[in-house]
C-alpha positions as a printed Julia matrix, in Angstrom:
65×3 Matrix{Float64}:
 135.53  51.97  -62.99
 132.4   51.37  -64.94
 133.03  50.01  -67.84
 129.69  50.23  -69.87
 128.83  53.91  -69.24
 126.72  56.27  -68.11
 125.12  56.08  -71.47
 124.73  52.22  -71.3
 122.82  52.71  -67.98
 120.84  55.76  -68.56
 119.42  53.72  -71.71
 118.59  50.25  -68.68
 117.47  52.48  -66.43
 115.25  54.8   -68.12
 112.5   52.05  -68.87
 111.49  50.93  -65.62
 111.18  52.79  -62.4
 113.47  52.57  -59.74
 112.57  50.06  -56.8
 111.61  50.85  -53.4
 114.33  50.87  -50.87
 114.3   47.91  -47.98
 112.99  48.45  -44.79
 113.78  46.13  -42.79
 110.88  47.24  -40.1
 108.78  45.61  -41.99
 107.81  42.08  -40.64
 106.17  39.1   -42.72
 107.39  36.46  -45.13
 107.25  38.88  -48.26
 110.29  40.88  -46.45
 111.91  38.04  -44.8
 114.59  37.84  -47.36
 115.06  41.66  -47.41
 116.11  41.44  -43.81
 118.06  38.75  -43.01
 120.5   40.69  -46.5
 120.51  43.51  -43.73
 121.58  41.67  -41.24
 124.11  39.93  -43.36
 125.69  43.48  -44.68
 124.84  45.31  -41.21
 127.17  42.56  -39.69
 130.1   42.59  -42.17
 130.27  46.46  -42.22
 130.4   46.5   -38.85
 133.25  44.65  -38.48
 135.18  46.15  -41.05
 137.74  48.8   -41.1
 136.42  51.3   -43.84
 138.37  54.41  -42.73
 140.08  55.43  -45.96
 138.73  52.9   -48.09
 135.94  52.75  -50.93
 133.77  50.48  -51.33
 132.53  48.54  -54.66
 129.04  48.14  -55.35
 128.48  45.6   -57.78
 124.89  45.96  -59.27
 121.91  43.34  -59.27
 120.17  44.21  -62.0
 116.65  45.76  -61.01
 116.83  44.26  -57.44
 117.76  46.71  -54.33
 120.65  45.09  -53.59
């Protein structure tokens, strides 16, 4: 349930662009953090049991994740 809106987010969103996804090919210290959150999440999905289940995405601000 989203409790602000789509009207609350259209009106967050609409002044700044929309970042770049991860890639977590990408090697160097600039990315470093990017992929060791993959790993974390690739690990934890993969061990979970999402058949039938949803899953809630809690936002972080303007970050990717």
């Amino acid at each position: 349930m989203d409790k602000a809106g789509k009207q609350y987010w259209d009106k967050a969103w609409g002044a700044y662009d929309i970042p770049k996804e991860v890639n977590p090919r990408y090697g160097g210290l600039p990315n470093y953090v990017n992929r060791r959150f993959h790993e974390y999440f690739c690990q934890i999905f993969s061990n979970m049991n999402t058949h039938g289940k949803k899953v809630l995405e809690i936002g972080c601000a303007r970050s990717v994740w």
